[in-house]
C-alpha positions as CSV (number, residue, x, y, z in Angstrom):
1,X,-43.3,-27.1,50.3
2,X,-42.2,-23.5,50.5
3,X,-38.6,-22.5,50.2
4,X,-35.9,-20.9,53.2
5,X,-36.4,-17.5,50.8
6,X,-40.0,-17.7,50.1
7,X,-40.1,-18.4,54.2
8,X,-37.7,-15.1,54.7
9,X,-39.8,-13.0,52.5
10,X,-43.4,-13.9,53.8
11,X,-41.8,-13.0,57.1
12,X,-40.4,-9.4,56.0
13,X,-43.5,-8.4,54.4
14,X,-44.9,-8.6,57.5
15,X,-42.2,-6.1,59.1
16,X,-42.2,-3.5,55.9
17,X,-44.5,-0.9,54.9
18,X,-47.3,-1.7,52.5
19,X,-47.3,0.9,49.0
20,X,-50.9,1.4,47.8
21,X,-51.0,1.5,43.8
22,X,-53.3,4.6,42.5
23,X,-56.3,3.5,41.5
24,X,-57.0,-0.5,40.8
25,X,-56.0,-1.0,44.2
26,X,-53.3,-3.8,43.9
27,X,-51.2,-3.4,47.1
28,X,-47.3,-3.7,46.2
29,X,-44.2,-4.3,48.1
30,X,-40.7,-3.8,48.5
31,X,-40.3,-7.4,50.1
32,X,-42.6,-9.2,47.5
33,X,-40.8,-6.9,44.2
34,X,-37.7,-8.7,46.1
35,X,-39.1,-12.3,46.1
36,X,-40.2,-12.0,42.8
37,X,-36.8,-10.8,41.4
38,X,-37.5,-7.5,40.9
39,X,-34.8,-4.3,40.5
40,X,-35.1,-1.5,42.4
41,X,-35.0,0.6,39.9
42,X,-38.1,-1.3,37.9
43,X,-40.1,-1.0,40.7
44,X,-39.8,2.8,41.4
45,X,-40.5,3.3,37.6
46,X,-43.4,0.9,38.3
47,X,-45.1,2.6,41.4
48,X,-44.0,6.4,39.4
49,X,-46.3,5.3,36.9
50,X,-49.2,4.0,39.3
51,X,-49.1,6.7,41.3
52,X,-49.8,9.2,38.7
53,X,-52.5,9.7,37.3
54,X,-52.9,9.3,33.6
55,X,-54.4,12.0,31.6
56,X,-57.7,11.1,29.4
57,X,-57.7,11.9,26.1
58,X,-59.5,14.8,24.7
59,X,-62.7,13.8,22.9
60,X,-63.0,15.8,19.3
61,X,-65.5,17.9,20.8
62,X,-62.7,19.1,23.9
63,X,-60.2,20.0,21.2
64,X,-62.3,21.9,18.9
65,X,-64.0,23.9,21.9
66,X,-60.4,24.3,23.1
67,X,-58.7,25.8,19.7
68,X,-61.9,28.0,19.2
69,X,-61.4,29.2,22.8
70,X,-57.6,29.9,23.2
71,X,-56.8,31.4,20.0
72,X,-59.3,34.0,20.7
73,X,-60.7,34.4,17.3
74,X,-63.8,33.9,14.9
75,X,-63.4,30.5,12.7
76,X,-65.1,29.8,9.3
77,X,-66.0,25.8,9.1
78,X,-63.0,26.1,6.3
79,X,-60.5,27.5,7.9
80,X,-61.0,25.6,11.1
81,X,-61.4,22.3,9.6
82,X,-57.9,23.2,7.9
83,X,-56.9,24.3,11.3
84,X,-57.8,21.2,13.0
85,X,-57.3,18.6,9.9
86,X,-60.4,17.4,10.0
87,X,-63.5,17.7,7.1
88,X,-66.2,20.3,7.4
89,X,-69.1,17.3,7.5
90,X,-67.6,16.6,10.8
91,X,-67.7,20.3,12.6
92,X,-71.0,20.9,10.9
93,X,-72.6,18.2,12.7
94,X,-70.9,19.3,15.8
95,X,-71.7,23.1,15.4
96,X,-75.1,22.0,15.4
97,X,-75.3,20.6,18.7
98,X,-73.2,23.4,20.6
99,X,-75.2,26.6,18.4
100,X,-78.5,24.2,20.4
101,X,-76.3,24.7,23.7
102,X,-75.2,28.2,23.0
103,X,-71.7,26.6,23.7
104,X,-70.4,28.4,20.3
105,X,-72.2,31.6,18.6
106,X,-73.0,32.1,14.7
107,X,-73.1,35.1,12.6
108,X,-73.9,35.3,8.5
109,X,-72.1,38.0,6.5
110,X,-73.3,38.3,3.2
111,X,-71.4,39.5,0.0
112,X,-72.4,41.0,-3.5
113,X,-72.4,37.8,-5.4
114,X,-75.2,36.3,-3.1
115,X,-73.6,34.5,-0.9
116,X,-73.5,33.9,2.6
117,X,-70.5,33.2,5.3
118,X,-70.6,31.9,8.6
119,X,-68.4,32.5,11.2
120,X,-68.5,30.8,14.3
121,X,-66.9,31.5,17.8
122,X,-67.2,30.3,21.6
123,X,-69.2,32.2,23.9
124,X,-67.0,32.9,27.1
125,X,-70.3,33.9,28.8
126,X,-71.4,30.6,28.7
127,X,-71.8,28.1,32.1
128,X,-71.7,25.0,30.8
129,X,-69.2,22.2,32.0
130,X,-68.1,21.7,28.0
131,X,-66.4,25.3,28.7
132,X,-65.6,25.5,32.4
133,X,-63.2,21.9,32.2
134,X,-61.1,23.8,29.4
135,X,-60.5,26.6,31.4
136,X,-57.3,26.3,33.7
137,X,-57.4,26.9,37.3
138,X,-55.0,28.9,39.1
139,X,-52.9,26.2,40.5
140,X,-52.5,25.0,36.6
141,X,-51.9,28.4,35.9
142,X,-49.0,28.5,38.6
143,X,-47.2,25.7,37.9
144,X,-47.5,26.4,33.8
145,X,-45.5,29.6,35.0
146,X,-43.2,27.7,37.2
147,X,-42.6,25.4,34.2
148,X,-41.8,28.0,32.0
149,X,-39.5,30.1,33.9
150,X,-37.3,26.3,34.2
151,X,-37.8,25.9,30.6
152,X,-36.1,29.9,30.1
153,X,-33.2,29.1,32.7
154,X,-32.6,25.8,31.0
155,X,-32.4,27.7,27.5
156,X,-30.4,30.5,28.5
157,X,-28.0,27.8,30.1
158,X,-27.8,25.6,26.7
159,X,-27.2,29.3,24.7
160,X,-24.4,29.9,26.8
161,X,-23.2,26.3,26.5
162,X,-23.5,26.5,23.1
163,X,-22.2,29.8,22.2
164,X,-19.1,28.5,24.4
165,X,-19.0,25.7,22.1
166,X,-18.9,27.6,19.1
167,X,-16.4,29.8,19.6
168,X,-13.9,26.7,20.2
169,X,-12.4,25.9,17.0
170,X,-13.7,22.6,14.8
171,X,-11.0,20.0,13.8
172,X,-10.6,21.4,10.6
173,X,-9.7,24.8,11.5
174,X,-7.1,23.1,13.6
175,X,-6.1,20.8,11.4
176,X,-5.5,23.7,8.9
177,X,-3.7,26.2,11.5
178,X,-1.6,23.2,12.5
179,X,-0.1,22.5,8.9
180,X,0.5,26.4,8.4
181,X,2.6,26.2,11.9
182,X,4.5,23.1,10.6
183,X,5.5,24.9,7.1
184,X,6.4,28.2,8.9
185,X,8.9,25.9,11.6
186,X,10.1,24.4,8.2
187,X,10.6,27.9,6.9
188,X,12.2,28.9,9.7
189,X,14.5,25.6,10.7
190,X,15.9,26.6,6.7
191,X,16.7,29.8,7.4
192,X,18.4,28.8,11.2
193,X,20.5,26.0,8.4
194,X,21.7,28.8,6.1
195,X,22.9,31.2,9.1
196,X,24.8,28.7,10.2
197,X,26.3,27.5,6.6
198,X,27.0,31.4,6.6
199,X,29.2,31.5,10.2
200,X,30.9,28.6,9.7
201,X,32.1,29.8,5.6
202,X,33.0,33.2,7.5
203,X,35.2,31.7,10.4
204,X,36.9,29.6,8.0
205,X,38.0,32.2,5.9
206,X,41.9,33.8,6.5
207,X,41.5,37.2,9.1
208,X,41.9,40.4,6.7
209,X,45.0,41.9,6.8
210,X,44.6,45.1,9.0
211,X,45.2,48.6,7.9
212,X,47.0,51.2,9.5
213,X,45.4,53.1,12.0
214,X,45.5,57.3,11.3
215,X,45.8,59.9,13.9
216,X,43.1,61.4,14.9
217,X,43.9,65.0,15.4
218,X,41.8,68.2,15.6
219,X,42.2,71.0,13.0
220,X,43.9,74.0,15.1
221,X,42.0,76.9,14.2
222,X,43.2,79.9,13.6
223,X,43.8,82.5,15.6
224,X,41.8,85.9,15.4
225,X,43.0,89.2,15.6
226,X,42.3,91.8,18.2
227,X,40.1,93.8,15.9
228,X,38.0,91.0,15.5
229,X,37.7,90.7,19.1
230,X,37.1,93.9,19.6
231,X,34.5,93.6,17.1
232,X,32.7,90.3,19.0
233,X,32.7,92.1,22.0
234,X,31.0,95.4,21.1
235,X,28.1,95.6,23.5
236,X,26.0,96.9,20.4
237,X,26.8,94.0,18.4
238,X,26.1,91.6,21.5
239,X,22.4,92.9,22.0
240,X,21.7,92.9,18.0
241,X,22.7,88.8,18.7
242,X,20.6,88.6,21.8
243,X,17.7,90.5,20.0
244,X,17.7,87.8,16.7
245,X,17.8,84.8,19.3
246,X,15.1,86.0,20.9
247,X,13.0,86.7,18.3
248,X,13.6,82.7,17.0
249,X,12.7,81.5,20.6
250,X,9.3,83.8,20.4
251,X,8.7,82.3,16.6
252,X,8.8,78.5,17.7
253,X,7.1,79.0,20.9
254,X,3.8,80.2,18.8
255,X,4.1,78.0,16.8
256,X,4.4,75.1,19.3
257,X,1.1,77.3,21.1
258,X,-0.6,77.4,18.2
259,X,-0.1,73.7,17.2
260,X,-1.3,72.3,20.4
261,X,-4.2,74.9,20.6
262,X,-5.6,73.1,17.5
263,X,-4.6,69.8,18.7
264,X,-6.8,70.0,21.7
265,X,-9.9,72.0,19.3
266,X,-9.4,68.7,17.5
267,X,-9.2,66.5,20.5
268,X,-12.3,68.6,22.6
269,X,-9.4,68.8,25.3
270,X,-7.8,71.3,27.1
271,X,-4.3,72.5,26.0
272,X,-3.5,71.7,29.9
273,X,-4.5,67.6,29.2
274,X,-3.0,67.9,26.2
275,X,0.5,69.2,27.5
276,X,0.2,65.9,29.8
277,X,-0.9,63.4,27.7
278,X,2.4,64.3,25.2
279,X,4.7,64.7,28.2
280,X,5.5,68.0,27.2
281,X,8.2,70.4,29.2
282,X,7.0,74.2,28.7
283,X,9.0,77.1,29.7
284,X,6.4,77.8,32.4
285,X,6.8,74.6,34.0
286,X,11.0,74.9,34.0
287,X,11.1,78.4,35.3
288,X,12.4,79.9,32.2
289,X,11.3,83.6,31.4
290,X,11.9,85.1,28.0
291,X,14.3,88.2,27.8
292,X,13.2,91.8,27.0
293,X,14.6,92.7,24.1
294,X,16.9,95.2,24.0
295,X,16.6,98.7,22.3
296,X,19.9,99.7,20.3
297,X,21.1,102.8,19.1
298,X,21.6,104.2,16.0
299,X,25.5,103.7,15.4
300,X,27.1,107.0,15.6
301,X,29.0,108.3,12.2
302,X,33.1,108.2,12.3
């Protein structure tokens, strides 16, 4: 006698959708996966797998056709039965058949010792369905691009995650920063101990007994006689004074010219930029105007 849950799910796979399989045509349901005791997760793995459809294995003639054909060149039965691990026995017996097709074309090259080489190689040209099932269609074409434009993203993400992860430090570069930081606080906890031995040695010691404080006092110079004041003030003697400091202001102000003139050769700068980017103050900028110099007379004979 049937069960109250074998009753429940003969009624629900009534009310559900029916899920065709691919291609044996065994009808599956959500209701019956659930009667059987099924997870949902086996069962979507289950009709993933029926509903796609499984690619058939190359036969040995599909991959030889399809390594002569996509790597574009000429093939000795050497080099392409090291190419294809296989013996040359084999691809003889199989170049026969396809140089009878005119799948594949042969050409002998002889040498000076007598002997002969052939070289084998597919003929595009050719119509046959051996050749036309190797060759992709666009829509393969299109999603091969598709795929390989995910495949770059997906790299250039794992680079980045990668170089991100590289640049972190490992647990041994850690481990070997972290004992350098614990001797330097050790180094450094010593020296806080003897600064403090030091202070407390210092305030217990007696205060030093102070010494007198002197009197500061300025020198009085002394006083000048009025024919040395005479002699300061002689307008003569006043230009000759004004002349000498001018010619030291003219001196340095070359000087500080020419230094900044080769400064800004060497900078490939104008002496303008330059004067900025040293914060300089130039007489120009302050207002200041250099003196004429004045001409003085021969002294006159007493």
């Amino acid at each position: 006698r049937p069960t109250k849950k074998k009753k429940e799910c003969m009624q629900s796979v009534s009310k559900e959708n029916v899920k065709h399989a691919s291609l044996e045509g065994n009808v599956v349901t959500t209701s019956e996966a659930t009667c059987r005791g099924e997870k949902s997760s086996d069962l979507s793995r289950n009709m993933k797998a029926t509903l796609q459809p499984k690619k058939k294995k190359r036969t040995f003639q599909d991959r030889i056709l399809a390594e002569m054909l996509f790597s574009c060149k000429a093939y000795s039965l050497k080099s392409l039965a090291t190419a294809m691990k296989t013996t040359e026995c084999a691809l003889g017996h199989l170049m026969l058949s396809l140089l009878d097709k005119k799948i594949v074309m042969k050409k002998e090259f002889g040498s000076k010792s007598g002997k002969t080489r052939e070289i084998y190689w597919v003929n595009q040209d050719s119509k046959r369905k051996e050749v036309e099932k190797l060759i992709p269609s666009m829509n393969d074409i299109a999603t091969a691009q598709k795929e390989l434009m995910s495949l770059k993203t997906a790299d250039k993400g794992i680079i980045k995650e990668m170089s991100a992860i590289t640049q972190e430090l490992s647990n041994n570069e850690l481990d070997s920063q972290l004992l350098d930081l614990e001797s330097e606080v050790k180094k450094l906890k010593s020296n806080l101990t003897d600064v403090r031995e030091r202070i407390q040695e210092f305030q217990s010691q007696p205060p030093p007994q102070q010494m007198p404080r002197r009197k500061i006092g300025f020198r009085k110079t002394a006083q000048k006689t009025q024919s040395e004041l005479a002699r300061e003030r002689c307008p003569r003697r006043l230009k000759m004074r004004i002349n000498f400091q001018r010619s030291q202001w003219k001196q340095r102000k070359e000087k500080c010219v020419d230094f900044i003139d080769q400064l800004s050769d060497a900078m490939e700068k104008q002496p303008k930029q330059i004067i900025k980017l040293l914060d300089l103050e130039t007489d120009e900028m302050e207002g200041v105007k250099m003196p004429l110099k004045y001409t003085i007379e021969a002294a006159a004979p007493n």
